[in-house]
KOLBATI-423977 format. One record per residue (C-alpha): residue number from 0; residue in one letter; x, y, z. Coordinates in Angstrom, 2 decimals. Example, Ala and Ser with C-alpha at 12.3 -4.5 7.8 and 13.67 -1.06 7.14 Angstrom:
// KOLBATI-423977
ROLO    n  res     east    north       up
ROLO    0    A    12.30    -4.50     7.80
ROLO    1    S    13.67    -1.06     7.14
END
This chain:
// KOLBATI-423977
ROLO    n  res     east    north       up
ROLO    0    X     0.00     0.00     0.00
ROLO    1    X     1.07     3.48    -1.28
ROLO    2    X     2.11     5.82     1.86
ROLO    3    X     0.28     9.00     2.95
ROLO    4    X     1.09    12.17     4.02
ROLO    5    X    -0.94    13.57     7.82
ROLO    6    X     0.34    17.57     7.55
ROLO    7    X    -1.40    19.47    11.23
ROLO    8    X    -0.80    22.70    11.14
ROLO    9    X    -1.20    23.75    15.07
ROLO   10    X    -1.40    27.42    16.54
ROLO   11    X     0.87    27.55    19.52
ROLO   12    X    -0.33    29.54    22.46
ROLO   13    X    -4.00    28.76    21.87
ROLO   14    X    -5.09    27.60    25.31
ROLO   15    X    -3.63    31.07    27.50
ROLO   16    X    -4.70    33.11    24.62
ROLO   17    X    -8.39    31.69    25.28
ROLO   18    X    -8.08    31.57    28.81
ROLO   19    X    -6.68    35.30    29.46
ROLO   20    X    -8.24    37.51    26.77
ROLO   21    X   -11.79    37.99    26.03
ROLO   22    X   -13.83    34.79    24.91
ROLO   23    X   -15.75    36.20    21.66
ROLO   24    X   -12.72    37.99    20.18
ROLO   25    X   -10.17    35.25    20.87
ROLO   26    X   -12.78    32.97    18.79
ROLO   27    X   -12.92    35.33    16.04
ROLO   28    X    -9.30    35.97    15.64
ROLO   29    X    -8.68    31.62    15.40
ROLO   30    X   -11.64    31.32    13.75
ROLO   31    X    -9.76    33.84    11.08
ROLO   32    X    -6.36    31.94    11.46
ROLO   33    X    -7.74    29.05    10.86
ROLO   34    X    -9.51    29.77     7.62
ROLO   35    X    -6.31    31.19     6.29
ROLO   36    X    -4.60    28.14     7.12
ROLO   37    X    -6.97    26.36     5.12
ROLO   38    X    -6.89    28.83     2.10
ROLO   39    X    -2.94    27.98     2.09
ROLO   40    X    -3.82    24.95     0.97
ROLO   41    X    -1.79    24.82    -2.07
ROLO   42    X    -1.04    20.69    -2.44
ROLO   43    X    -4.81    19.30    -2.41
ROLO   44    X    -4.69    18.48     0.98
ROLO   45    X    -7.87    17.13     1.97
ROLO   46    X    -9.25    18.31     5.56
ROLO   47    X   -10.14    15.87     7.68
ROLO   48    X   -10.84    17.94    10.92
ROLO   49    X   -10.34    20.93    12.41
ROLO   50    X    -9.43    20.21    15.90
ROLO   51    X   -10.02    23.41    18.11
ROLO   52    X    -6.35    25.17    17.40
ROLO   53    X    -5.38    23.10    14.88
ROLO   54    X    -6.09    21.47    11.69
ROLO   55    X    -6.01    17.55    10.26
ROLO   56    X    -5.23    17.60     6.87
ROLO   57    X    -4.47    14.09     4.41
ROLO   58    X    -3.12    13.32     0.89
ROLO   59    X    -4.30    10.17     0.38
ROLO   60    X    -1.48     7.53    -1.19
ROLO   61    X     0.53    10.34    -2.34
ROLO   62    X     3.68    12.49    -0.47
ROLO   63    X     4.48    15.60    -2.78
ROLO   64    X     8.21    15.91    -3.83
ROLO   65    X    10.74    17.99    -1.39
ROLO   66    X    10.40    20.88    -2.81
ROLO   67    X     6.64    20.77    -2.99
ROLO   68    X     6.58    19.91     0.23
ROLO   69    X     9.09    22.71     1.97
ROLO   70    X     6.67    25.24    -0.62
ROLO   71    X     3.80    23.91     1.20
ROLO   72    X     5.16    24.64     4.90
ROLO   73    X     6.54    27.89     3.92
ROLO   74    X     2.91    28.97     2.32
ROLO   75    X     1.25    28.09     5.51
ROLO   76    X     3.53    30.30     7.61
ROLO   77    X     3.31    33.52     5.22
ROLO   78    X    -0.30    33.19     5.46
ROLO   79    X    -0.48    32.93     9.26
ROLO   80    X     1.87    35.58    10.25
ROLO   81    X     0.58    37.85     7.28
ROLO   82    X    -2.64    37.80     8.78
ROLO   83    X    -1.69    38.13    12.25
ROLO   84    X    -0.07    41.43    10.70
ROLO   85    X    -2.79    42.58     9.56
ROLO   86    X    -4.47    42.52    12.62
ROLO   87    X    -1.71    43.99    14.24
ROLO   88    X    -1.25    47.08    12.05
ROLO   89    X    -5.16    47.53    11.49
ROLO   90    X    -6.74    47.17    15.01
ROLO   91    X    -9.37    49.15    16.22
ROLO   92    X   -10.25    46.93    19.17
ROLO   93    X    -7.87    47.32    22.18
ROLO   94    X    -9.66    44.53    23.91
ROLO   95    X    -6.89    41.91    25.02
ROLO   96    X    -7.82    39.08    22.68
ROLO   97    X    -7.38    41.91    20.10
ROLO   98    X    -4.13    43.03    21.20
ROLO   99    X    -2.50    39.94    21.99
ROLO  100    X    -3.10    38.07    18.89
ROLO  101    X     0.42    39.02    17.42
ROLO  102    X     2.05    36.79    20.10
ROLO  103    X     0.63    33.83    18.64
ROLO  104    X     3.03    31.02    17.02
ROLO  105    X     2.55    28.18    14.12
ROLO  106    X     3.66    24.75    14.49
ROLO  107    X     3.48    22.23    11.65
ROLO  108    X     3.44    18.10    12.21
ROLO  109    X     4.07    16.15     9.34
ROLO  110    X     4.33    12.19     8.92
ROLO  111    X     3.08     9.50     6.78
ROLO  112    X     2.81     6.47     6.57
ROLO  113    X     0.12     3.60     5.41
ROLO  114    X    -3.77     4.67     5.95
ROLO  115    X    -6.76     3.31     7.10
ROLO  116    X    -9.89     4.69     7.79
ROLO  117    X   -13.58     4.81     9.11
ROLO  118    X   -16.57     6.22     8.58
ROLO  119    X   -18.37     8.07    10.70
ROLO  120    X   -22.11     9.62    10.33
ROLO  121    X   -21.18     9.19     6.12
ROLO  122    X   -18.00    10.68     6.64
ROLO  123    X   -14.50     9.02     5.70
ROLO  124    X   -11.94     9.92     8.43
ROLO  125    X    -8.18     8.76     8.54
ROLO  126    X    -7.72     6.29    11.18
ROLO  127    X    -4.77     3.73    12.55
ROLO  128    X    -1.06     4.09    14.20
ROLO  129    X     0.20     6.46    11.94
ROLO  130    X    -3.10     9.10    12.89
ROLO  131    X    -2.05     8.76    16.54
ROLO  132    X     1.56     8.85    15.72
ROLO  133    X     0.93    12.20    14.29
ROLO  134    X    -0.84    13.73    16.44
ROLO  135    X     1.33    12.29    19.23
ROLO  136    X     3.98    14.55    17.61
ROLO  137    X     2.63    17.47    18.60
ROLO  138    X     3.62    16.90    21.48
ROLO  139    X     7.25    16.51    21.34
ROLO  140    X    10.79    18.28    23.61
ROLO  141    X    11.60    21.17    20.90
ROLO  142    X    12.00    24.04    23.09
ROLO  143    X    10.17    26.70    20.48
ROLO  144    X     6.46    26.71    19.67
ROLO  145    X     7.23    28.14    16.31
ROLO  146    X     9.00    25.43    13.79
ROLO  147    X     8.13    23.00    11.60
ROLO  148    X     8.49    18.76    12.04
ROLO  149    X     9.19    16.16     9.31
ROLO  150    X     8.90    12.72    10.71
ROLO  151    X    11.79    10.52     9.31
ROLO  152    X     9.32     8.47     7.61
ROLO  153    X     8.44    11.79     5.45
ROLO  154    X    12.38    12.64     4.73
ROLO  155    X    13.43     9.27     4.05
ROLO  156    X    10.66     9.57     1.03
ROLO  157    X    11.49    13.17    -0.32
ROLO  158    X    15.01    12.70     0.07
ROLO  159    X    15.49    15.39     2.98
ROLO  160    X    19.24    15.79     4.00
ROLO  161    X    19.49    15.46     7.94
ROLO  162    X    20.79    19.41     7.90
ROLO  163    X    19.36    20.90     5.46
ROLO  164    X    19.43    24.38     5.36
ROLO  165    X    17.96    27.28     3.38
ROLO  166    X    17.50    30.89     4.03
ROLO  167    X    14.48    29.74     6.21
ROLO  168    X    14.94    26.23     6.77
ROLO  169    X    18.07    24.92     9.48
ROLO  170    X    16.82    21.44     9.92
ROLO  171    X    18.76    19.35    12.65
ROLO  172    X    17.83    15.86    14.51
ROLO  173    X    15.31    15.56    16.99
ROLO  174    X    13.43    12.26    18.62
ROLO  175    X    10.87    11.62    21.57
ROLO  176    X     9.97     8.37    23.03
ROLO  177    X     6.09     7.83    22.95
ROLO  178    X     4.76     3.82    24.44
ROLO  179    X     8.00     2.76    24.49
ROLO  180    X     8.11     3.56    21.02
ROLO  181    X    10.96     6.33    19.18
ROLO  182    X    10.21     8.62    16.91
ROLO  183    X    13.06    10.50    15.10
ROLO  184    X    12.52    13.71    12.96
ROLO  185    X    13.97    17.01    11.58
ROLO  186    X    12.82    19.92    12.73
ROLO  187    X    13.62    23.82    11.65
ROLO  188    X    12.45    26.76    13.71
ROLO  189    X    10.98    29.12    11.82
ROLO  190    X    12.43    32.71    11.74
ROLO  191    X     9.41    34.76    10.61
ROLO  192    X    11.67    37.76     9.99
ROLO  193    X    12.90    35.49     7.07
ROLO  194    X     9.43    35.28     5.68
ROLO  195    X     8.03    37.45     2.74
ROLO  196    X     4.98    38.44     4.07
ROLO  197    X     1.75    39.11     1.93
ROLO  198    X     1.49    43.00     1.90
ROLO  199    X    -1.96    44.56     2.79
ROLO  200    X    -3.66    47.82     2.42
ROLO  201    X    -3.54    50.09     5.43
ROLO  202    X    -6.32    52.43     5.24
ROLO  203    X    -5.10    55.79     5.49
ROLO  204    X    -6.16    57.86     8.72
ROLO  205    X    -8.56    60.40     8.05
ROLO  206    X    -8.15    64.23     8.36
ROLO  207    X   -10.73    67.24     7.58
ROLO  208    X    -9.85    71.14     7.57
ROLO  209    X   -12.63    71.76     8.92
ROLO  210    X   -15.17    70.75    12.12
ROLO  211    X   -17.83    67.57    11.57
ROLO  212    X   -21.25    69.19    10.02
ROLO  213    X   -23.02    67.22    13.00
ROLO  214    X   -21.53    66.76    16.55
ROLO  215    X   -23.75    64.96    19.04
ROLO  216    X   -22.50    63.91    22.69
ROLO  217    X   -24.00    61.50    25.47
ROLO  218    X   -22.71    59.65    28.26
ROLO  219    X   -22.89    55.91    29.40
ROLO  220    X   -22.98    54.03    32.39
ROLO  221    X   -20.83    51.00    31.19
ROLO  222    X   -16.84    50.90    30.45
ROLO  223    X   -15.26    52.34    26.84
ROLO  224    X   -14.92    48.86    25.94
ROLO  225    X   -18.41    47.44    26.45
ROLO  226    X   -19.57    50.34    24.59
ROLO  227    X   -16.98    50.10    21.80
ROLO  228    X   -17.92    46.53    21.14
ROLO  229    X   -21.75    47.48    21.11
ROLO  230    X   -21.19    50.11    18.07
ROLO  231    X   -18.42    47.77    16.16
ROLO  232    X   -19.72    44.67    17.01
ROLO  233    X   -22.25    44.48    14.09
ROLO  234    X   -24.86    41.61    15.54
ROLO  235    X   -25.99    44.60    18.16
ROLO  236    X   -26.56    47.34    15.35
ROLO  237    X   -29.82    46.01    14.44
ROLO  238    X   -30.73    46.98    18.16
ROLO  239    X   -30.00    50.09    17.52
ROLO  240    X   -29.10    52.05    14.54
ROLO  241    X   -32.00    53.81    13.18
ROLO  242    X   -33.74    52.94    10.18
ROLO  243    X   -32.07    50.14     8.88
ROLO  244    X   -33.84    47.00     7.36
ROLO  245    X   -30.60    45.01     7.01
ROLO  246    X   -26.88    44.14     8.38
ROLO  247    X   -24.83    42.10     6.48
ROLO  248    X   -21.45    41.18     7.75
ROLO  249    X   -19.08    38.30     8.40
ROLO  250    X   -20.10    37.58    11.75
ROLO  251    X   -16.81    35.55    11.93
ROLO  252    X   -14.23    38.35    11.55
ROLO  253    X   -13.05    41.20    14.15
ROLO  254    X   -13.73    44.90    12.77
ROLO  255    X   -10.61    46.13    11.99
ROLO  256    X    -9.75    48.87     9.70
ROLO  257    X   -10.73    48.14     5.71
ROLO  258    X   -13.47    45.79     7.27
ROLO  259    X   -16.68    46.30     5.12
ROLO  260    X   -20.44    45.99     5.91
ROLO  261    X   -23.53    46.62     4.23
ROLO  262    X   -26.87    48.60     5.77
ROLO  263    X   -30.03    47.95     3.57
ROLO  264    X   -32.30    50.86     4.37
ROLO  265    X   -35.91    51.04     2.29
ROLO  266    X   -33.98    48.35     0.20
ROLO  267    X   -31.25    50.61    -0.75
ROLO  268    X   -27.89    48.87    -0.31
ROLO  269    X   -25.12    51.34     1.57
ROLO  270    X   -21.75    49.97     1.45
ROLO  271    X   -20.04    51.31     4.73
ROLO  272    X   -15.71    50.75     5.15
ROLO  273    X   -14.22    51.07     8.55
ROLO  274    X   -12.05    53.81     8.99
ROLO  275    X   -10.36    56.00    11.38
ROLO  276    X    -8.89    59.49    12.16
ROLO  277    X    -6.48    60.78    15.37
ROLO  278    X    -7.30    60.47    18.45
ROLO  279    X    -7.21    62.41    21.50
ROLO  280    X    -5.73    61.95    24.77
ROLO  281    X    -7.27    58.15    26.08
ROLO  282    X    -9.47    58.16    23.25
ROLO  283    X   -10.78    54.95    21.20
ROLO  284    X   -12.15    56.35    17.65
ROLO  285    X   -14.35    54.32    15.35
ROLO  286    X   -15.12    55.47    12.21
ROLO  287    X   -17.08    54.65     8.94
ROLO  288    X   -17.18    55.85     5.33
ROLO  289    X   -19.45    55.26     2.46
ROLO  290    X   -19.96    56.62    -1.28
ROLO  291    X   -23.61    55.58    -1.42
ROLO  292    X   -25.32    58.29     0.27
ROLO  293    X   -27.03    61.01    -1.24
ROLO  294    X   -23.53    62.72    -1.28
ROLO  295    X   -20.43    62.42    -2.42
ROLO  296    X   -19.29    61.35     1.03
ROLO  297    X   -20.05    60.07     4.26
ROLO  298    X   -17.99    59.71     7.43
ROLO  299    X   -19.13    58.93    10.78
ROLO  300    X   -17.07    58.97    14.02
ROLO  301    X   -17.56    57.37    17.23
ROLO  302    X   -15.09    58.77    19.83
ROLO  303    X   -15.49    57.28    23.42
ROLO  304    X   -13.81    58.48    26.02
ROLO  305    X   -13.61    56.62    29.96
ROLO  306    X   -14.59    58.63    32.78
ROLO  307    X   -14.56    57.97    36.36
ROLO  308    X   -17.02    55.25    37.79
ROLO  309    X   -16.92    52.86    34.79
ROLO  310    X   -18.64    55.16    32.52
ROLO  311    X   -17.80    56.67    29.53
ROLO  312    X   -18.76    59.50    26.55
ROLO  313    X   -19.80    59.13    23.51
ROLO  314    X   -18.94    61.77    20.77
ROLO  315    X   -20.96    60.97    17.42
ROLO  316    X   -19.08    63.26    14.66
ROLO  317    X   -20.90    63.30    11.14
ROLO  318    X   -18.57    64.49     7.75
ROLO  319    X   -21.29    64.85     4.96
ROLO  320    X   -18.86    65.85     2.09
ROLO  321    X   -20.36    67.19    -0.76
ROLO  322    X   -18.83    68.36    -4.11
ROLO  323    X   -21.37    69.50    -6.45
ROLO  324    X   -23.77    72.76    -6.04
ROLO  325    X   -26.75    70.48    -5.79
ROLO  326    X   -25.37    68.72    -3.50
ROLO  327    X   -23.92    71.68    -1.25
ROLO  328    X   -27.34    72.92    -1.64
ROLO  329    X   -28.89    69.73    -0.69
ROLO  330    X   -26.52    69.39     2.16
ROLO  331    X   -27.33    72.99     3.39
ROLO  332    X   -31.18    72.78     3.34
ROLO  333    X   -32.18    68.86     3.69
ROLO  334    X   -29.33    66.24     4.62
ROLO  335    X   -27.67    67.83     8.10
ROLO  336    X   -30.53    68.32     9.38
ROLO  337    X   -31.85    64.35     8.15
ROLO  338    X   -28.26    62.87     9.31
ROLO  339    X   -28.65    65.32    12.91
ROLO  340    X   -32.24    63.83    13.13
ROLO  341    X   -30.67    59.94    12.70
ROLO  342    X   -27.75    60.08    14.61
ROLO  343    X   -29.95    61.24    17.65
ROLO  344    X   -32.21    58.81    17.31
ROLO  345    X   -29.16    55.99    16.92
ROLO  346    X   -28.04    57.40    20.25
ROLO  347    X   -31.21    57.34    21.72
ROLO  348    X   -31.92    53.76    21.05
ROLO  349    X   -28.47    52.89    21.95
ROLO  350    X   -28.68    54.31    25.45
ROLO  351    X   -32.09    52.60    25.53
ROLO  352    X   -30.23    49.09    24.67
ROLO  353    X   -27.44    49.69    26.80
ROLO  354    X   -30.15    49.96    29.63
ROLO  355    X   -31.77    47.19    28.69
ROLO  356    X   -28.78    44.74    28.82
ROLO  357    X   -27.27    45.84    31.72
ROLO  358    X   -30.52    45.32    33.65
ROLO  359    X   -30.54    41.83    32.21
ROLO  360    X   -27.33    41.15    33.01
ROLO  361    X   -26.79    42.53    36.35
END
């Protein structure tokens, strides 16, 4: 029988990262890693399960060549740690799941061997000694959670030397005793400075010449950060953002800056892109922009700033920008007086929500 290739990528760090930052955020942010991880695919691996941190992936009678292979790993790590820049460089969050993401690390298992397998409610999972060798793996006396680990099963077939060494590979020797049973490898820690990382688009922050058409403050009897995560968490908006039929989002991704959502409002689609601008002295700023209103801009700013007591203010800034004389004229008779009227009425029914829930919850 032809020999198979296990490959588990396996985010280091997962368990205190869960344990010590904020539970919803700390899913979202894996939830993200993981789905780049399985974008990276690049070899037809076939996913067998994703186990909490980490992910079982197959290639069913087949190991890919050495250089295939090394391609593969590499991938994998450029996608993690791009993202993980990403969310580094574009936070708006400063919750700590948020702001400890960077810190996490990538480990990849990979062995082969012959497979069997079962199946389970329809579905075909790997199964046998080599499944449980594999995963055993994981589990192994390299001091660094960030590397990469070729069983000698997989080297022997692609021909790996015992040092091999590129400018990011340094393999050396490794082996752990698991039942009584040895298992030698070659495993390279993995500089990520050494890594070409995907670049991204950092949206620019935003500055006017001039003060926001519409400036509307209120204060809150919860923390900055409860209230932050009410106005950019987008499952709460339909609680209380006036006038809107609609929210569509990906429910599993963090805002960030550059994330995008969509209001539907009397069926009319408004495409909104998170943004932001400076901020002042222990200030967390929020901001949105869309090209769909009935102007050539739209920006809308949510400054919060703590106060004593666990309570915070809320600044709501509004930047109609319009460029034409019908629209200047529109803006001067109709619109900042409409966009006024709505942002008051957001307010309103947010204070009314934030009520609400802390009644509930209290």
């Amino acid at each position: 029988m032809a020999k198979s290739l296990l490959f588990i990528p396996d985010i280091s760090g997962f368990t205190h990262f869960v344990q010590n930052t904020e539970v919803e955020h700390s899913q979202h942010v894996i939830s993200e890693l993981l789905e780049v991880l399985i974008n990276a695919n690049t070899e037809g691996l076939k996913l067998a399960e994703i186990e909490g941190d980490a992910l079982f992936f197959y290639k069913e009678n087949e190991i890919p060549s050495q250089e295939k292979l090394l391609a593969q790993i590499e991938t994998m790590f450029i996608a993690f740690y791009s993202h993980l820049k990403l969310l580094e460089k574009n936070r708006v969050c400063p919750c700590n799941a948020c702001a400890t993401a960077p810190g996490l690390q990538l480990k990849i298992i990979v062995h082969c061997g012959e497979l069997q397998f079962i199946t389970v409610q329809e579905k075909r999972k790997p199964f046998g000694q080599v499944v449980i060798e594999a995963h055993r793996l994981l589990k192994n006396s390299i001091v660094s959670d960030n590397y990469a680990l070729l069983s000698d099963e997989v080297t022997n077939v692609i021909g790996l030397p015992a040092n091999y060494e590129s400018k990011l590979y340094r393999f050396r020797s490794g082996k752990d005793a698991y039942d009584t049973k040895e298992i030698v490898y070659s495993f390279s820690e993995i500089n990520k400075n050494n890594l070409k990382l995907t670049p991204f688009a950092t949206p620019e922050v935003v500055s006017f010449q001039r003060s926001p058409s519409v400036v509307l403050m209120r204060e809150f009897e919860i923390p900055e950060a409860q209230l932050l995560e009410y106005i950019t968490n987008y499952s709460y908006r339909h609680y209380w953002a006036k006038g809107v039929d609609k929210f569509e989002y990906n429910p599993g991704e963090v805002t960030r800056l550059g994330t995008e959502h969509v209001c539907v409002i009397d069926g009319k689609r408004l495409n909104f892109t998170t943004v932001t601008k400076k901020a002042g002295v222990n200030e967390i700023v929020y901001g949105e922009r869309t090209t769909d209103a009935p102007l050539h801009e739209l920006y809308q700013f949510f400054i919060i700033k703590s106060l004593p007591g666990n309570r915070c203010l809320l600044t709501v800034e509004g930047y109609p920008v319009a460029k034409s004389l019908l629209h200047k004229l529109m803006l001067f008779l109709l619109i900042k007086r409409a966009i006024r009227k709505s942002i008051k009425a957001s307010i309103d029914n947010l204070e009314a929500f934030v009520r609400n829930n802390d009644t509930l919850t209290s």
